[in-house]
N, C-alpha and C positions, 0 to 999 in steps of 0.2 A: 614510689617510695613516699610515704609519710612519715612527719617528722611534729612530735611535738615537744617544745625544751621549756625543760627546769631550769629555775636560775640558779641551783646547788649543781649544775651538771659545768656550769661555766664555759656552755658552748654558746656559740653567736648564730643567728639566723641565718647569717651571711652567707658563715662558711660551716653551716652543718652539713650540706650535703658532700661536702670536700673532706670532712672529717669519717663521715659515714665510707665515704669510698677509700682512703685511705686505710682505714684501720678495717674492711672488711677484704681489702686486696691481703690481708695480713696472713687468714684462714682460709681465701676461696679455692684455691687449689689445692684443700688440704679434703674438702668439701665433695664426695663424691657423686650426690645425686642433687636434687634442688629443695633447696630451705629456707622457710623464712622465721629469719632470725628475729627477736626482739630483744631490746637493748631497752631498761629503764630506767629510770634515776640513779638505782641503787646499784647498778653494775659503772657509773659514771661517774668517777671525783676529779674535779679542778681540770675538766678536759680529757683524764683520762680513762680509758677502756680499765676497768681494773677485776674484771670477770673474763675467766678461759671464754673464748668463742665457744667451745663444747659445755659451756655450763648455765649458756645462755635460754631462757625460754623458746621454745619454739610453736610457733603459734600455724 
């Protein structure tokens, strides 16, 4: 997992990987096969997810 943060995303270094698992536990059993999801600034305000999981880039 790589992670790199905006400071308009208003997440902490600390606990992005705990946000990332959190808020991907959200979709993953909704998820039928394996995908990698990317998450960018712009799907991220003041901490939160504010884009569908299904509307996110998939790289």
């Amino acid at each position: 997992m790589e992670t790199v943060l905006n400071q308009d995303s208003k997440l902490h270094p600390d606990t992005i990987h705990k946000w990332l698992f959190i808020n991907g536990m959200g979709f993953a059993k909704k998820v039928d096969k394996f995908k990698t999801l990317i998450i960018t600034s712009k799907n991220v305000i003041d901490g939160k997810l504010i884009t569908d999981w299904t509307q996110l880039q998939q790289g």
